[in-house]
N, C-alpha and C positions, 0 to 999 in steps of 0.2 A: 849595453842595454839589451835584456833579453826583446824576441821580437814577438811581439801580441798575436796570440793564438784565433784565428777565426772559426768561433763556433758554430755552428748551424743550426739554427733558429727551431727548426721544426723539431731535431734530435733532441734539443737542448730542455723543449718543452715535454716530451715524453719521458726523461728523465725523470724531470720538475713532479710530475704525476706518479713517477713510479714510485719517487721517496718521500710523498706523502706518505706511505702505509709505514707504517711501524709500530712497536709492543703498544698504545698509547689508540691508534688508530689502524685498525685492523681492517675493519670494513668500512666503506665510505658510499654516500652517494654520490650520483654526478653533479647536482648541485653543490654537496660540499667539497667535492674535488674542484670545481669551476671558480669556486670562492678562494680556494688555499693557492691557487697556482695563477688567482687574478685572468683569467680569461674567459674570453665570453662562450657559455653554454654550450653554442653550437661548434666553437674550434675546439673545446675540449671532448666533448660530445664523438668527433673526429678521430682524433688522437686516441680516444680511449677505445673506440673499438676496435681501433691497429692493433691496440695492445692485447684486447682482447682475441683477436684473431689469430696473435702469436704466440699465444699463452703467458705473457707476462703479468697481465690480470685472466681474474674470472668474475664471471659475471652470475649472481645471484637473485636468478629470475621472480622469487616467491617476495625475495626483500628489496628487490630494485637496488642492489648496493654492488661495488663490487671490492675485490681483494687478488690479492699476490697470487699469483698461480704456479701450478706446478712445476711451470720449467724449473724454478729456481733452485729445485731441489736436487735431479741432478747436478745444472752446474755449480753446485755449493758442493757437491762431493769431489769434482773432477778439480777446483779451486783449492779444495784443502789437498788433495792427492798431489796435485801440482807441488802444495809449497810444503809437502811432508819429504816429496823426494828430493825438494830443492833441497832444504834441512840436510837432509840425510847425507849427500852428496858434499856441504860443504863442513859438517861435524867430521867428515868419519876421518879426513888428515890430525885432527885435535884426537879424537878419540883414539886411533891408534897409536901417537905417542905415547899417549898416557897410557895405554893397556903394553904398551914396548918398556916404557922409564920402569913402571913398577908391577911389572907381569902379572896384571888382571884384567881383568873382563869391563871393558868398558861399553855401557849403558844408554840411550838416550830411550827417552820416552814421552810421549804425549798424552793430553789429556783430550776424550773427546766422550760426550754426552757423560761425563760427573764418571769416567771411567779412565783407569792408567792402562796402557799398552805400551810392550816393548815395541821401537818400531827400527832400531838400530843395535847391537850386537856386536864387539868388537875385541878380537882374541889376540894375546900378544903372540908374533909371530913364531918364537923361538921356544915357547916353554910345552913341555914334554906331558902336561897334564892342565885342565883349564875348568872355569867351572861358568858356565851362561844361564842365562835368564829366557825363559820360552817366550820368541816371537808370540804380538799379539794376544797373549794370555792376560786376562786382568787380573789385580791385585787385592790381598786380602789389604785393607787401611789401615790397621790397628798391627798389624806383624812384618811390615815391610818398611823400609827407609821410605822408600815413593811413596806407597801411601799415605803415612803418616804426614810427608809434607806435603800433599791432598790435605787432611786433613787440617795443617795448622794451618796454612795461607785461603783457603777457600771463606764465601762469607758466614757469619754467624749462625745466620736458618738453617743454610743449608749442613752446615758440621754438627749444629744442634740435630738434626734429621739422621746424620748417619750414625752419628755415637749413639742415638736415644737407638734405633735399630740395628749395634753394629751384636753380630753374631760372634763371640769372643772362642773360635775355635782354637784348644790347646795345641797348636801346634811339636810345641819343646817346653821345656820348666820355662825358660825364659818369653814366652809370649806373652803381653798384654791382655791379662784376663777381664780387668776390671774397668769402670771408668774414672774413677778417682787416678789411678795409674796412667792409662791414656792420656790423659788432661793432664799433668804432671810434664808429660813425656813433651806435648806440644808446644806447650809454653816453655820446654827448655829449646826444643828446635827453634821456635821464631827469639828467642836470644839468643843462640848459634850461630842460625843462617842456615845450617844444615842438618841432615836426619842421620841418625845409624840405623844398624840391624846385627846385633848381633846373635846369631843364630836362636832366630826370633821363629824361624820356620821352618830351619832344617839345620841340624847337624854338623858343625865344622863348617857352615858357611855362612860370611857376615858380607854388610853392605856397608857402604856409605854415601849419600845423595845429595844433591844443590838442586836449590829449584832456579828451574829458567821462569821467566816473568816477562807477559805480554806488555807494552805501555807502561813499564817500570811497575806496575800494583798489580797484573792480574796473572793467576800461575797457568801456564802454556803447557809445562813438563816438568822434566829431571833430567839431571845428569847424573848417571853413579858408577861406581864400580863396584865388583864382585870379585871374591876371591876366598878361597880359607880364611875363617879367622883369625889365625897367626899372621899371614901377611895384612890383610885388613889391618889389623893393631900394629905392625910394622910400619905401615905405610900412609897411613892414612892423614896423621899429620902434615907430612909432604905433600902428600896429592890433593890437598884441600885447596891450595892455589888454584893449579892447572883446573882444576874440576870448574870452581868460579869462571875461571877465565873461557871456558870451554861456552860455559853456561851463559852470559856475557855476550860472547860471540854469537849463539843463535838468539838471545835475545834479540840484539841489534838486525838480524837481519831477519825477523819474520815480518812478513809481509801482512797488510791489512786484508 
C-alpha cells in the first residue's frame, strides 16, 4: 500500500486559487475567487495577496479583479526548453539508427505557437554526402511533409484559416498550387498516417514524416527523414516502421 502523502493546507489553498483562472475565467474578483475555492473572504483575501506579491496573480486596480501574472511566462518557456531537450536527448539513439540503417537525414520537430521548427537533425555516420533541414527554420505547410501533416491533424478553424491564406509559392513543377490539390493531398495523409514531399521544394530532395501526437489526438510534431529522392523511393517503405516507432516513443514520453 502506497503511503498517503501530507499535503499542506496553506500551499494547497494557493494552488486551489491559482487554478481557478483559466480560457473560461480569466479575470476574477476576490469575492468570486472566495466562492469557487469555498473560503472565507478574509483567508482568501490573505492568500491572494501572497500571490500577488510573487507575481503569480496581478491585481487590476481600475477593475478590482485579479488574474495570472507574468511570472508564468517565463517559466512556461524554461518548462517547454526543459522537456524539448529532454525530447531531444532521448530521440537522437532512435533517430541515428535510422539515419545509419538507410543513410538519411533524420528529423524531429516541434510544433510551437501554430509553427514547425527543426529542433533535432541527425546524419548518418558513414555516408560521404548528406542532405539536412535548417535548425529552427519554419515551414512552408502546403510544400513540405511536416507541414502538410500541420495541416491535416490540426482543428477545422484553424486549417480552414491557413488554406483560405496559404500563399501557394511555386517552389518546383511539383508544389501544391492550388487548394482543391492541397485538400486532396490531406485527406490522403490522415488515410496513410503519414506525409511525403517529394521534391515539392527543392530539387532531388524528397521527404517522408509521421506525426507524433500529444494525448493520443493532439499533434506535438514529426518525425521524418530527408534524403535524395532516389533513396526516399528506396527506402521509404522500410523506414515507415522505425519512423512510427520513433514517433511512438516521444509520444509516450512528453511530459505535461
Amino acid at each position: 500500500m502506497e503511503k498517503e502523502v501530507r499535503l499542506i493546507q496553506s500551499i494547497q489553498r494557493a494552488f486551489n486559487i491559482i487554478n481557478c483562472f483559466n480560457n473560461d475565467n480569466t479575470e476574477l474578483s476576490l469575492p468570486q475567487i472566495s466562492e469557487k475555492v469555498k473560503l472565507h473572504i478574509n483567508t482568501t483575501r490573505g492568500i491572494v495577496n501572497t500571490l500577488v506579491a510573487n507575481g503569480y496573480l496581478a491585481y487590476n486596480s481600475e477593475k478590482s479583479t485579479y488574474s495570472l501574472g507574468l511570472v508564468y511566462i517565463n517559466k512556461a518557456d524554461l518548462a517547454t526548453g526543459n522537456n524539448i531537450k529532454r525530447l531531444k536527448k532521448m530521440a537522437a539513439p532512435l533517430l541515428k539508427d535510422i539515419a545509419n540503417r538507410f543513410q538519411v537525414s533524420g528529423l524531429l520537430q516541434v510544433i510551437t505557437n501554430n509553427n514547425i521548427f527543426t529542433i533535432e537533425n541527425i546524419s548518418p555516420d558513414n555516408s560521404h554526402y548528406i542532405l539536412n533541414s535548417r535548425v529552427n527554420l519554419t515551414y512552408d505547410l502546403n510544400s513540405t511533409a511536416s507541414g502538410k501533416l500541420f495541416l491535416a491533424y490540426i482543428d477545422e478553424p484553424l486549417r480552414e484559416y491557413y488554406i483560405s491564406h496559404m500563399e501557394y509559392i511555386p517552389y518546383t513543377a511539383n508544389t501544391l498550387l492550388t487548394r482543391e490539390a492541397l485538400e486532396a493531398e490531406l485527406a490522403k495523409i490522415r488515410a496513410n498516417g503519414y506525409a511525403t514531399e517529394f521534391e515539392e521544394i527543392g530539387l532531388g530532395v524528397s521527404c517522408v514524416a509521421v506525426p507524433i501526437f500529444k494525448d493520443g489526438e493532439n499533434l506535438f510534431g514529426t518525425v521524418s527523414i530527408i534524403a535524395s529522392s532516389s533513396v526516399i523511393t528506396a527506402v521509404m517503405a522500410s523506414a515507415l516502421e522505425p519512423l512510427r516507432n520513433c514517433a511512438q516513443f516521444i509520444s509516450e514520453n512528453i511530459r505535461p
